[in-house]
Each structure stands twice: as C-alpha cells, then as structure tokens.
N, CA, C and O atoms as a GROMACS GRO file, in nm:
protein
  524
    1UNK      N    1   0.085  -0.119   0.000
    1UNK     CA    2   0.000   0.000   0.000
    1UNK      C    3   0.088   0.124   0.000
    1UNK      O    4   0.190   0.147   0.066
    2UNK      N    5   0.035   0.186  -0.075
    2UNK     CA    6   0.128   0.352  -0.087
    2UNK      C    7   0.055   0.456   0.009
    2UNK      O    8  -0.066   0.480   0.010
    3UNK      N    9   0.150   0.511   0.087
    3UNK     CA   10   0.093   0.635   0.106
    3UNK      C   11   0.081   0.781   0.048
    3UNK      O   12   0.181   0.837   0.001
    4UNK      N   13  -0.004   0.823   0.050
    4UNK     CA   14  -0.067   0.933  -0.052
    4UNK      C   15   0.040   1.093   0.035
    4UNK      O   16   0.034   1.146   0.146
    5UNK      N   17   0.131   1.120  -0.096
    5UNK     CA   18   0.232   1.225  -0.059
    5UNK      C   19   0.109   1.330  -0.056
    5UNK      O   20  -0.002   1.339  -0.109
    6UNK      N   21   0.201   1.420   0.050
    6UNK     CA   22   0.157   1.547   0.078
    6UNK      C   23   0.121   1.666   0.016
    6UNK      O   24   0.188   1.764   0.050
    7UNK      N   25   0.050   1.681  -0.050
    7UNK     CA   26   0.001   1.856  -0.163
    7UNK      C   27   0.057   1.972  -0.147
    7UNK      O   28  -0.033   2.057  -0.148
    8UNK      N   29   0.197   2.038  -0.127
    8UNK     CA   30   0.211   2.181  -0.123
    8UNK      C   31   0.164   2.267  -0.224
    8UNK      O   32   0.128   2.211  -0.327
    9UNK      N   33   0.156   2.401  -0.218
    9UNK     CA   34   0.134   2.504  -0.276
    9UNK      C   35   0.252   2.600  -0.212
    9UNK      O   36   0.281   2.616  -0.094
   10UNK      N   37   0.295   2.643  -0.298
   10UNK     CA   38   0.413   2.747  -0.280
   10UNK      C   39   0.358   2.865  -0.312
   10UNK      O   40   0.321   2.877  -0.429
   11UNK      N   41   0.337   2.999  -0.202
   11UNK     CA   42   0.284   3.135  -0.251
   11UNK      C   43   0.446   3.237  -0.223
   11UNK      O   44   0.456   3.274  -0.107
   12UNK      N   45   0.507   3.258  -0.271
   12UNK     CA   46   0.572   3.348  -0.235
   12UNK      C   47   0.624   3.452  -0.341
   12UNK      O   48   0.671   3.390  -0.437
   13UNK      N   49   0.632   3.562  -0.356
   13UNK     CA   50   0.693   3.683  -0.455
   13UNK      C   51   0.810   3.677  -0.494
   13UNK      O   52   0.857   3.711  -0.602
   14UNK      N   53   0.854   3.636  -0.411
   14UNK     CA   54   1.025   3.592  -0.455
   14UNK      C   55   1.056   3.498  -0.570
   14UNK      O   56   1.003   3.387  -0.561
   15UNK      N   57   1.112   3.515  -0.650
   15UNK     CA   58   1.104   3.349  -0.697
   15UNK      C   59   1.225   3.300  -0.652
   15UNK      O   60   1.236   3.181  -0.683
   16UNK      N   61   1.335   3.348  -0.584
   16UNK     CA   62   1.432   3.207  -0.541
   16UNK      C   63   1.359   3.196  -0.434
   16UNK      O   64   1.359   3.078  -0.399
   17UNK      N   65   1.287   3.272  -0.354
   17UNK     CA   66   1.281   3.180  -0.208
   17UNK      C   67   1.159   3.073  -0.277
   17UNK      O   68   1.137   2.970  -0.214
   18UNK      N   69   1.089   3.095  -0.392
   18UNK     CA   70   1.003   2.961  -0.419
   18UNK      C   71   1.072   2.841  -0.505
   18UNK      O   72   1.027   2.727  -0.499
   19UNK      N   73   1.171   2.871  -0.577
   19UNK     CA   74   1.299   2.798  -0.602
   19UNK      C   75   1.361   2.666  -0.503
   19UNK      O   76   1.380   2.544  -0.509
   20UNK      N   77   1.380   2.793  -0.397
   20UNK     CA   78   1.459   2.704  -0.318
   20UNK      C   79   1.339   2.595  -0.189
   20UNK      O   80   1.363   2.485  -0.138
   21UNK      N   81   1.241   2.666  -0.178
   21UNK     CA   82   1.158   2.563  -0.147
   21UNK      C   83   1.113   2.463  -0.223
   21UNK      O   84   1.072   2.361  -0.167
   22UNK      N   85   1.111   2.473  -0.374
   22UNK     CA   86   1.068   2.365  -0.440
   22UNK      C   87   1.177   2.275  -0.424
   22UNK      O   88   1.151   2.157  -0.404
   23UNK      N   89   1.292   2.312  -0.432
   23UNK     CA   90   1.442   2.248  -0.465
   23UNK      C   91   1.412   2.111  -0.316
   23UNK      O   92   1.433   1.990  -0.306
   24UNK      N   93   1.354   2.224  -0.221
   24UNK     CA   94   1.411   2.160  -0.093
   24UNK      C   95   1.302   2.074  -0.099
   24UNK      O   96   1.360   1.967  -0.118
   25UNK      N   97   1.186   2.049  -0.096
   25UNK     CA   98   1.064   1.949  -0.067
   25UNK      C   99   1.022   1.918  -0.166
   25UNK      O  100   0.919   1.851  -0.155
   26UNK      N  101   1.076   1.946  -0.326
   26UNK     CA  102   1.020   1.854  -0.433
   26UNK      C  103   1.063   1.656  -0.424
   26UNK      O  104   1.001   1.579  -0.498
   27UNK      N  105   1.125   1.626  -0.367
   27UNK     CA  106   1.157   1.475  -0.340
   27UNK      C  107   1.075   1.388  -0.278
   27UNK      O  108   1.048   1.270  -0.297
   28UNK      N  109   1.018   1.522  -0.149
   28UNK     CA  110   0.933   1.448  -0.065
   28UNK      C  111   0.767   1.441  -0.067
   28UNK      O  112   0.682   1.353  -0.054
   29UNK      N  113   0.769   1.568  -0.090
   29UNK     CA  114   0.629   1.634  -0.164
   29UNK      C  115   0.572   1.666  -0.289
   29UNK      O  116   0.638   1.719  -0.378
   30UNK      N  117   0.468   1.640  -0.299
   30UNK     CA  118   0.411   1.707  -0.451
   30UNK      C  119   0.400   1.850  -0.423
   30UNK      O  120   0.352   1.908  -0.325
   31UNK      N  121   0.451   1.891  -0.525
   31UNK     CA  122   0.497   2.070  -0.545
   31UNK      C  123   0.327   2.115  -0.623
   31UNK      O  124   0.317   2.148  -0.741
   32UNK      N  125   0.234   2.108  -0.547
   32UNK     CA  126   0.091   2.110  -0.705
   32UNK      C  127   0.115   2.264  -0.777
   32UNK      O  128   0.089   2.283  -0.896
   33UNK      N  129   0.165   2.365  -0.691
   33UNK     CA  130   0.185   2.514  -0.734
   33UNK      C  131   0.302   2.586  -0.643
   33UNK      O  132   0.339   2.563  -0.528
   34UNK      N  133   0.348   2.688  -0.747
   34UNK     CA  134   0.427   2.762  -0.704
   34UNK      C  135   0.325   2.893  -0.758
   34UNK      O  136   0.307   2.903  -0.880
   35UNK      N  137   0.280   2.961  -0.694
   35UNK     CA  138   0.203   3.094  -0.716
   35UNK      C  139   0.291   3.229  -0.618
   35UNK      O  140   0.324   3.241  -0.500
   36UNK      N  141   0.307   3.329  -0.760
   36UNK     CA  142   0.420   3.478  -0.740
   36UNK      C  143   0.304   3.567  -0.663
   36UNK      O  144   0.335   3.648  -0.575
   37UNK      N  145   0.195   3.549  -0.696
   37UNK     CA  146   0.099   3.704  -0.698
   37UNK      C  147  -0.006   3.687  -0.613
   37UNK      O  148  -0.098   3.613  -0.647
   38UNK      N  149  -0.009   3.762  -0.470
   38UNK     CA  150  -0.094   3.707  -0.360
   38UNK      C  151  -0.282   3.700  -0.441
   38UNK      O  152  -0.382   3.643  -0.399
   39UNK      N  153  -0.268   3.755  -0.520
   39UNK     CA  154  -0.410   3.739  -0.594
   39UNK      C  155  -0.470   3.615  -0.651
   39UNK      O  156  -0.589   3.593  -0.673
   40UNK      N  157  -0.394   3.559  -0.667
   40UNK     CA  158  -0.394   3.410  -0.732
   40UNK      C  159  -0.395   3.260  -0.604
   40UNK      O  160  -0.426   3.141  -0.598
   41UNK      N  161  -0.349   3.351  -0.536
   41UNK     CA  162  -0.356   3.231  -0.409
   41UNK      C  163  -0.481   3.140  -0.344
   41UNK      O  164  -0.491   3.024  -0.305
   42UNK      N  165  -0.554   3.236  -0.351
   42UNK     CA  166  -0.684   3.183  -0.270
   42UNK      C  167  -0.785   3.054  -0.376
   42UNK      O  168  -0.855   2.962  -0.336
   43UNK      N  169  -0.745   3.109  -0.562
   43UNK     CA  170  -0.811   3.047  -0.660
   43UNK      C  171  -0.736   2.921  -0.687
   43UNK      O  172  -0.784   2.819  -0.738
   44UNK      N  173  -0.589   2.941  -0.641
   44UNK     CA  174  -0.527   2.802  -0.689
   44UNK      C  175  -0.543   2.719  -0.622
   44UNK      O  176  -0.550   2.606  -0.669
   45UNK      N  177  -0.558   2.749  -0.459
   45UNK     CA  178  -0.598   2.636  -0.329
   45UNK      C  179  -0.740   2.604  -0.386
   45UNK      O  180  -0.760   2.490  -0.427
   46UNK      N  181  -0.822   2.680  -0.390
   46UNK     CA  182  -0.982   2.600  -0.412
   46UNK      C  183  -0.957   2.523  -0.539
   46UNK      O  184  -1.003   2.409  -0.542
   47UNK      N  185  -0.897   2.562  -0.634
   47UNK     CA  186  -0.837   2.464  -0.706
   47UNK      C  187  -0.785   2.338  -0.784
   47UNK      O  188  -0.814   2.256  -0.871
   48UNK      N  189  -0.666   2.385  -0.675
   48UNK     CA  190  -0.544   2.202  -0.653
   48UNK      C  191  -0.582   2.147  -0.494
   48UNK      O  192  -0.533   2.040  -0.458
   49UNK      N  193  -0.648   2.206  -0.422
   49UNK     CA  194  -0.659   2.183  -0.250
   49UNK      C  195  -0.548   2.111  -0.224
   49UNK      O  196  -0.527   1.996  -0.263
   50UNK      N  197  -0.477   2.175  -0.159
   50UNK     CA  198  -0.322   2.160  -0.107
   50UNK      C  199  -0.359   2.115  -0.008
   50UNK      O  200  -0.461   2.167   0.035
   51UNK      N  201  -0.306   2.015   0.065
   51UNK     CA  202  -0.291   1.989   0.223
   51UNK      C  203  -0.230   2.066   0.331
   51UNK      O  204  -0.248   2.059   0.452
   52UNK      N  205  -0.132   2.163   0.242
   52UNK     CA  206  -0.021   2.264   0.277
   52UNK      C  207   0.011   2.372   0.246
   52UNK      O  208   0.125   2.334   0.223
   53UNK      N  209   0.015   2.465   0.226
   53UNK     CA  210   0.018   2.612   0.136
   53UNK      C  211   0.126   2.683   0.234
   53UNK      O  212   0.091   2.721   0.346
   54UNK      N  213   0.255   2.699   0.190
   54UNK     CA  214   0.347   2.769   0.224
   54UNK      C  215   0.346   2.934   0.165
   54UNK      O  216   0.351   2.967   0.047
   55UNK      N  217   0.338   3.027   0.289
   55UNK     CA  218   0.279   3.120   0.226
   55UNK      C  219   0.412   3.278   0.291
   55UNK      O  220   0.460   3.306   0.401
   56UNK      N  221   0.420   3.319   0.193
   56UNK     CA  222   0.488   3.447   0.184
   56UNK      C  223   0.469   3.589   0.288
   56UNK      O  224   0.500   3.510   0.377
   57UNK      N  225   0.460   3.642   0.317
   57UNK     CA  226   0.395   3.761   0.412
   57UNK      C  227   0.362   3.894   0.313
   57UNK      O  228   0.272   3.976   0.325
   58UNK      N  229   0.461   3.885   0.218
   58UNK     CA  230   0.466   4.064   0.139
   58UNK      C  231   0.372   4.014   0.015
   58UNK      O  232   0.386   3.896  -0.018
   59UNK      N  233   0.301   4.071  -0.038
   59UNK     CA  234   0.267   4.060  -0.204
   59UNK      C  235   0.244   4.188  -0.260
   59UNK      O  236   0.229   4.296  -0.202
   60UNK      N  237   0.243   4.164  -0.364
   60UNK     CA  238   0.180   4.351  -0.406
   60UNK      C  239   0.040   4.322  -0.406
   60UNK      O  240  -0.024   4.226  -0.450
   61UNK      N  241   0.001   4.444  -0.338
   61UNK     CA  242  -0.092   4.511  -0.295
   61UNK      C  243  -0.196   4.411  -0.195
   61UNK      O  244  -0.318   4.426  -0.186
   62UNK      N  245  -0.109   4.300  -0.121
   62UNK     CA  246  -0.214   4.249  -0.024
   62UNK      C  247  -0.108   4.188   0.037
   62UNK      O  248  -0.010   4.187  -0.037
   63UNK      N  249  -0.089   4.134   0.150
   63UNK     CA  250  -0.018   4.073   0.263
   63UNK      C  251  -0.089   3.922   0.297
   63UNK      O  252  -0.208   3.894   0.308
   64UNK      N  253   0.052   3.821   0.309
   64UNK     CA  254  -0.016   3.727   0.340
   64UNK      C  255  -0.084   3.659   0.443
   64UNK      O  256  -0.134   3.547   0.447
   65UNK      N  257  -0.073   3.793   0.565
   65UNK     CA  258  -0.168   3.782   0.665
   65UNK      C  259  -0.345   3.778   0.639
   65UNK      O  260  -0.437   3.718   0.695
   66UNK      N  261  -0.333   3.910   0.484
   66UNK     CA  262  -0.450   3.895   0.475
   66UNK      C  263  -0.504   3.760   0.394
   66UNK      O  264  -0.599   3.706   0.450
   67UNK      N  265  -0.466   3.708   0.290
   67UNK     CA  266  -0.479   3.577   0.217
   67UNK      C  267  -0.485   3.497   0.310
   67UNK      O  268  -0.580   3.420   0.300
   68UNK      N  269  -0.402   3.478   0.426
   68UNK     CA  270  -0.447   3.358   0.496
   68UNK      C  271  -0.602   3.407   0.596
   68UNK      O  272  -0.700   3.348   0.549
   69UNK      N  273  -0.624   3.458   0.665
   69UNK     CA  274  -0.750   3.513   0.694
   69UNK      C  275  -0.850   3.483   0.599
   69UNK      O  276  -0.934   3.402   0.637
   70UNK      N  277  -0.860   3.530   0.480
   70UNK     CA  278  -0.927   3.500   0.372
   70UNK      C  279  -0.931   3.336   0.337
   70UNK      O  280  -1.021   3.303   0.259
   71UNK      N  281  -0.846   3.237   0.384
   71UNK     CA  282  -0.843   3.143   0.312
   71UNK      C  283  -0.894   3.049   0.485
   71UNK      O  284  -0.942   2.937   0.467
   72UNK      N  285  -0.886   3.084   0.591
   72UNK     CA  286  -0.946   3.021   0.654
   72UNK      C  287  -1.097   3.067   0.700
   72UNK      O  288  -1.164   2.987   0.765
   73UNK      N  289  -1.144   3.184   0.670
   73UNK     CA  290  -1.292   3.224   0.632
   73UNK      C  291  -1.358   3.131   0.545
   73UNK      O  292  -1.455   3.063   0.578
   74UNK      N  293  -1.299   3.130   0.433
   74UNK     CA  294  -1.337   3.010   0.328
   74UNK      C  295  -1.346   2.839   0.348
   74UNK      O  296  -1.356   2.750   0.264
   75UNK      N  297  -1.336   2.834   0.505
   75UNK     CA  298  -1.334   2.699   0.548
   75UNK      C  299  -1.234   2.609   0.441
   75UNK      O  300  -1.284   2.513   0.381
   76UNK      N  301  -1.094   2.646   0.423
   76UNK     CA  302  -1.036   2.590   0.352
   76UNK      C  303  -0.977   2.463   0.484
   76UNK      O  304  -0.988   2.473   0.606
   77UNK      N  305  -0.924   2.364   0.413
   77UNK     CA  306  -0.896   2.264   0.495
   77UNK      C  307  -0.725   2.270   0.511
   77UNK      O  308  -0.669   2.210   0.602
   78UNK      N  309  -0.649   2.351   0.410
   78UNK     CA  310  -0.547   2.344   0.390
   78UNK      C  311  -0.440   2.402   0.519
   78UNK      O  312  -0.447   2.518   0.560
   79UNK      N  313  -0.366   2.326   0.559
   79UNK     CA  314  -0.267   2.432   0.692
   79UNK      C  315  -0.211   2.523   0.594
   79UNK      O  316  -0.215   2.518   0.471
   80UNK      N  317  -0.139   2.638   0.700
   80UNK     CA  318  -0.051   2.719   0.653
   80UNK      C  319   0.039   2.739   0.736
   80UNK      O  320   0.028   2.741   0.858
   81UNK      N  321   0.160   2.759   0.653
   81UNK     CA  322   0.244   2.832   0.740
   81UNK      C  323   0.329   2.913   0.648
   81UNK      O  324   0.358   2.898   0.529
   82UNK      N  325   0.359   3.000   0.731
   82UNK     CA  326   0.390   3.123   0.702
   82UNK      C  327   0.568   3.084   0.700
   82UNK      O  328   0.637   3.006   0.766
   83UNK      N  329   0.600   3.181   0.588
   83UNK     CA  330   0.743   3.145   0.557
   83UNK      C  331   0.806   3.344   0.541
   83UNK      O  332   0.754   3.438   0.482
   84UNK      N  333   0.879   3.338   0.588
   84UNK     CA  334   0.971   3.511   0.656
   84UNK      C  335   1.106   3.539   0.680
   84UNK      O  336   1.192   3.490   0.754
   85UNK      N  337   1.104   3.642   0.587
   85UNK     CA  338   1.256   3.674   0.687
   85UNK      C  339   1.260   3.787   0.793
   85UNK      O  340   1.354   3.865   0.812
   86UNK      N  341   1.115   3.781   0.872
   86UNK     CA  342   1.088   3.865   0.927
   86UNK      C  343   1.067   3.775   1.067
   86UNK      O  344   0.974   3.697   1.085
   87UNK      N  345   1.199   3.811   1.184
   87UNK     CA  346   1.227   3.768   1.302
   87UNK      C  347   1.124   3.804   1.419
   87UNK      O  348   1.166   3.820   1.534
   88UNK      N  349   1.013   3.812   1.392
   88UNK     CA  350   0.955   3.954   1.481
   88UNK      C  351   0.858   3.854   1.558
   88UNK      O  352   0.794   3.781   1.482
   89UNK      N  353   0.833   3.834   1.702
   89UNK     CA  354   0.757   3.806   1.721
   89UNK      C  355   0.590   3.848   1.737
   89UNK      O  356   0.481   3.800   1.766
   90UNK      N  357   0.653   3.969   1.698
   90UNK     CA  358   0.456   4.032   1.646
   90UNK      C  359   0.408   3.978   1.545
   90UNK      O  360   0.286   3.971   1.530
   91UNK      N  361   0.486   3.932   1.462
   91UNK     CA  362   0.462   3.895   1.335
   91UNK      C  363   0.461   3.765   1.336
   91UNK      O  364   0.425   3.721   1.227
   92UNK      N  365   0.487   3.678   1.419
   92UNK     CA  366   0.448   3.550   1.473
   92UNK      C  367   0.308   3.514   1.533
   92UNK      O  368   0.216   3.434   1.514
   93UNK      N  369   0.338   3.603   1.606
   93UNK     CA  370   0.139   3.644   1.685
   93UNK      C  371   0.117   3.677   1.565
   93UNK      O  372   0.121   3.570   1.506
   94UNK      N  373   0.088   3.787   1.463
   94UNK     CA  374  -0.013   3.792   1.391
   94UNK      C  375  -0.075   3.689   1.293
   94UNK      O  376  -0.186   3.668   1.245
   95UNK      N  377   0.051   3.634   1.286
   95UNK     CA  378   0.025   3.486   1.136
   95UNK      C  379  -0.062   3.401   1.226
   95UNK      O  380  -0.171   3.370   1.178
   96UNK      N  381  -0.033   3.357   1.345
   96UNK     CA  382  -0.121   3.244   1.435
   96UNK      C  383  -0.265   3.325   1.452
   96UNK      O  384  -0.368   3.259   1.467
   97UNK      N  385  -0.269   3.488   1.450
   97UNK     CA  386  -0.408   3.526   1.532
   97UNK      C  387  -0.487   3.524   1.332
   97UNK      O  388  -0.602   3.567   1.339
   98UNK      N  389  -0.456   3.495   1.211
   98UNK     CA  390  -0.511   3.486   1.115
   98UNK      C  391  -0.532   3.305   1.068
   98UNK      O  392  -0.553   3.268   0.953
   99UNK      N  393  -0.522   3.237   1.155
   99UNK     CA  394  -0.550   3.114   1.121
   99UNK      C  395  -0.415   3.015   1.066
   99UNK      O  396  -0.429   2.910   1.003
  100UNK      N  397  -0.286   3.076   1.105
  100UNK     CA  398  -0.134   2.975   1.076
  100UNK      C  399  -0.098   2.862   1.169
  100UNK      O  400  -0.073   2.864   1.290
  101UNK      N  401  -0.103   2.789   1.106
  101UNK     CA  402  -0.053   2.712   1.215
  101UNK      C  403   0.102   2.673   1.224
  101UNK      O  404   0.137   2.592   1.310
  102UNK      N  405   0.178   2.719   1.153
  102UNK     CA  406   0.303   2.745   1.130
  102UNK      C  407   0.388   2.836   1.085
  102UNK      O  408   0.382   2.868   0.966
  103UNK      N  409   0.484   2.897   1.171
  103UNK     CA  410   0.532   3.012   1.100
  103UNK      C  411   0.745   2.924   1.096
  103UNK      O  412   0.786   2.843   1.179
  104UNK      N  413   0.800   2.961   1.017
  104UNK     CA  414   0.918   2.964   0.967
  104UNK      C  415   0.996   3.082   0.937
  104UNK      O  416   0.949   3.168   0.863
  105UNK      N  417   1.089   3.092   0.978
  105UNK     CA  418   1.233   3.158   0.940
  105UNK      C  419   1.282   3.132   0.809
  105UNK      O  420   1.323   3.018   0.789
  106UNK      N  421   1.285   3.229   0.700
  106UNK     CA  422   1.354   3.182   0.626
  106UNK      C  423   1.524   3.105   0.649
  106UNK      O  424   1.550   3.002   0.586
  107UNK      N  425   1.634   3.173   0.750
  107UNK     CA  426   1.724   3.148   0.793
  107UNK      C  427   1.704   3.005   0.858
  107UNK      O  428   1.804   2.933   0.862
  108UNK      N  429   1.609   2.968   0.900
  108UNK     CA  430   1.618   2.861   0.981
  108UNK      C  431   1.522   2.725   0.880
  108UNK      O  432   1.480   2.625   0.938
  109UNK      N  433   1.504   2.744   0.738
  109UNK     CA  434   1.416   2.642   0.654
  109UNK      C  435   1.433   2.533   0.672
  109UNK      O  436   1.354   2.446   0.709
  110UNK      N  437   1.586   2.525   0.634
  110UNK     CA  438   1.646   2.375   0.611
  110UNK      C  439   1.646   2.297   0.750
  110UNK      O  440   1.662   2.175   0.748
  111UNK      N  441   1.632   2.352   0.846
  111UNK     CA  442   1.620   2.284   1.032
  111UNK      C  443   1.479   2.278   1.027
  111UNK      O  444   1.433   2.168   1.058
  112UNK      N  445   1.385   2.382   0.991
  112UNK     CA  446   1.256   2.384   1.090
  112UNK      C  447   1.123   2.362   0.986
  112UNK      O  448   1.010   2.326   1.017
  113UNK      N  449   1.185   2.401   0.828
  113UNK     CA  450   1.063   2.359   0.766
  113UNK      C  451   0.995   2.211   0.762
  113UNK      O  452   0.875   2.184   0.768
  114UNK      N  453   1.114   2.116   0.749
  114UNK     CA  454   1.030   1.992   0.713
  114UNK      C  455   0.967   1.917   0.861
  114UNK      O  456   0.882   1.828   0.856
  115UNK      N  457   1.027   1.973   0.993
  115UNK     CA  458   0.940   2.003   1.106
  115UNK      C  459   0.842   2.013   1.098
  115UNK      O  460   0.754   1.930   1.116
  116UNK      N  461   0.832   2.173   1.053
  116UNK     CA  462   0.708   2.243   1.080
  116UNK      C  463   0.579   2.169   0.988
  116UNK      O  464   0.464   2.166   1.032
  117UNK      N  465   0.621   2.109   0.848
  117UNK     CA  466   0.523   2.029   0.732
  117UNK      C  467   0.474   1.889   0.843
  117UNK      O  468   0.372   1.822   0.830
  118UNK      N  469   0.564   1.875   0.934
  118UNK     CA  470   0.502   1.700   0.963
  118UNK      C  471   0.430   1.756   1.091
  118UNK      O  472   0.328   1.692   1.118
  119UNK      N  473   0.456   1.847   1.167
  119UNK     CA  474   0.380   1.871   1.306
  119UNK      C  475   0.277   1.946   1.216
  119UNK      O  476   0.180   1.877   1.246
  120UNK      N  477   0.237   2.020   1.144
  120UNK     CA  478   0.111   2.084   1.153
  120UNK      C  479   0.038   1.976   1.003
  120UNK      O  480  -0.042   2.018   0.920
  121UNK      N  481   0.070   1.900   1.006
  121UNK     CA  482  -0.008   1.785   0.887
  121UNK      C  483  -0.061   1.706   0.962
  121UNK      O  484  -0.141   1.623   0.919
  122UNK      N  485  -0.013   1.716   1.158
  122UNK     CA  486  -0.091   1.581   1.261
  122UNK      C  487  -0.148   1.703   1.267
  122UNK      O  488  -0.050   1.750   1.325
  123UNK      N  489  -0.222   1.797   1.258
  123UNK     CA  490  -0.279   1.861   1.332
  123UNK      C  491  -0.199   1.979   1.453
  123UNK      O  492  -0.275   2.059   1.507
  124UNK      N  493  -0.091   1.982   1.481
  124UNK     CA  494  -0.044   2.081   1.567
  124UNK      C  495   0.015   2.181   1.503
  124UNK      O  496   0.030   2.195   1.382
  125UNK      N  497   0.051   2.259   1.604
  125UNK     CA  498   0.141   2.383   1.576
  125UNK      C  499   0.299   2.393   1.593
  125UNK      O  500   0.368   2.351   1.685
  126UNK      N  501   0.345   2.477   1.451
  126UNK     CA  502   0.476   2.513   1.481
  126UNK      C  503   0.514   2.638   1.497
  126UNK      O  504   0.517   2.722   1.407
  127UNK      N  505   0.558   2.662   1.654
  127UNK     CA  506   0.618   2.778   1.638
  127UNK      C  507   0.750   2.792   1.628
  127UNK      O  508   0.810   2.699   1.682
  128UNK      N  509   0.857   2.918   1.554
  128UNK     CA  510   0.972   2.924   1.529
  128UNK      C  511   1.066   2.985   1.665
  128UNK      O  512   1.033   3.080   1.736
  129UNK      N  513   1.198   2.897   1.679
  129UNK     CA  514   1.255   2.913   1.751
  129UNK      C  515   1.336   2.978   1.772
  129UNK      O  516   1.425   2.961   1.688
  130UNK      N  517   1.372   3.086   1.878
  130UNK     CA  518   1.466   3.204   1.808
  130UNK      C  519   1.604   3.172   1.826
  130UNK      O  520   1.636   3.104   1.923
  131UNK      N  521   1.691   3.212   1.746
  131UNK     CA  522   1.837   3.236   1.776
  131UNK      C  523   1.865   3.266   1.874
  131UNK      O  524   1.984   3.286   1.901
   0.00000   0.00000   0.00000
C-alpha cells in the first residue's frame, strides 16, 4: 500500500525563495503550485486543494496575513504556514491570530521547515525558535 504524498502550494513573490523551497521538498512532496501574486492564491488552493500552502507575508498590494485570513474564512482545509525573513515576534502572533498554524524563518528552513510540514499535517502547531 502507498501512502498518498503530501500537496504543497508554494505562494511566495520571490522566486528564489520559491525555487529554493521547491528544490528543498520537491523529493518528498508534490509541489501542485508555485504561485508569485498574492491574488492568485486563494483560486489556486480552491483549485489544486493543497494539504499545505506555504505562504509568503509581502505581495503587491495584499499581505499574506491577509490571504491567509481570507483562506481560513473560506473553510479551507489546507494548513498554513507562514514562511519570513521577518524575526519579529509580532509577526508571529499575527500569522497564528489569522489562522497559521506554522510560522518559519527563512534562515532557519532547512532545520525547521520539514518540522514544521510534519507537526502541523498531525494537526499541531509550529512555532519558530529564536536564535
């Protein structure tokens, strides 16, 4: 019997930081999207329904605080976690008070992302650990 790999969605503006996340969890995961433009995010999850949606914070002209808000209004089933190079723990509280159940360091990916994909796929939370 096979077990059925995991669905990411990659939202981020950057394209190396969505590069280098594909680079890093294409082996283990199905990559279903890499989406640049926070506008497109919410249509590609209803979509491909990701199990996972790794999500960016900056976009033009919307924040991915607000997309995720928006995407757990929508009773989406998909976790999120939030991916940053923003150390801040306000900005930790804010991703969890919009429905994240994971936030990440960009600096800290390669330690805490594939963590953070298996604790919030049982259902829990990851929070990031500081330097």
């Amino acid at each position: 019997m096979t077990v059925a790999r995991l669905k990411v969605l990659i939202a981020d503006q950057n394209p190396a930081i969505r590069r280098t996340l594909g680079d890093l969890l294409g082996e283990r995961y199905d990559i279903v999207a890499e989406v640049e433009d926070g506008t497109s995010v919410c249509s590609k999850v209803a979509e491909l329904t990701p199990n996972i949606i790794l999500l960016g914070v900056s976009f033009a002209g919307v924040t991915g605080f607000q997309i995720a808000r928006h995407l757990r209004q929508s009773d989406g089933a998909a976790k999120i976690i939030v991916i940053s190079l923003h150390e801040s723990t306000d900005l930790v509280r804010a991703a969890f008070a919009v429905g994240a159940s994971g936030y990440v360091f960009i600096s800290r990916l390669l330690d805490d992302l594939p963590a953070a994909i298996d604790a919030v796929s049982r259902g829990q939370v990851f929070q990031p650990q500081h330097s």
